[in-house]
N, C-alpha and C positions, 0 to 999 in steps of 0.2 A: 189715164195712164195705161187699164189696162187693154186699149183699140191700139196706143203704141205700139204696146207690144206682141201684141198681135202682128199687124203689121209687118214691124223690122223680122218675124220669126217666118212671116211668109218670103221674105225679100232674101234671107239665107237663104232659105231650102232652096228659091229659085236659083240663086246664083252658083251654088253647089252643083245644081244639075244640070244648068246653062253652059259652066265655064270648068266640071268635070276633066280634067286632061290638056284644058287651055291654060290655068292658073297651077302653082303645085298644091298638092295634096294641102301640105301643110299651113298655107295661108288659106284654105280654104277653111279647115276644121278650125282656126282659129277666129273665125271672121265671127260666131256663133259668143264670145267671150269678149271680144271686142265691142259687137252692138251692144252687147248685155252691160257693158260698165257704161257706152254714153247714155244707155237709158236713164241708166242711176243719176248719170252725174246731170242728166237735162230736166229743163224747168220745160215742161209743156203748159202752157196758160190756155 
C-alpha cells in the first residue's frame, strides 16, 4: 500500500508541474485529496 502511495504522490506533483497554467489552479490542488480518498477506498491485491 505504501509503493501506492508513493506512486500516485509522484504522479500529482508531476502533473501540477506539467499542466501548471494549462489546467486551473484549483483542480489542480485538489487532484492531491482526490487520489488520497481512491487510495483508501482501493483494494490493491
Amino acid at each position: 500500500m505504501e509503493d501506492a502511495r508513493n506512486i500516485v504522490e509522484i504522479n500529482i506533483k508531476e502533473w501540477k508541474n506539467i499542466y501548471k497554467g494549462i489546467f486551473p489552479d484549483k483542480y489542480l490542488e485538489n487532484l492531491s485529496k482526490k487520489e488520497e480518498e481512491s487510495i483508501k477506498n482501493a483494494r490493491i491485491k
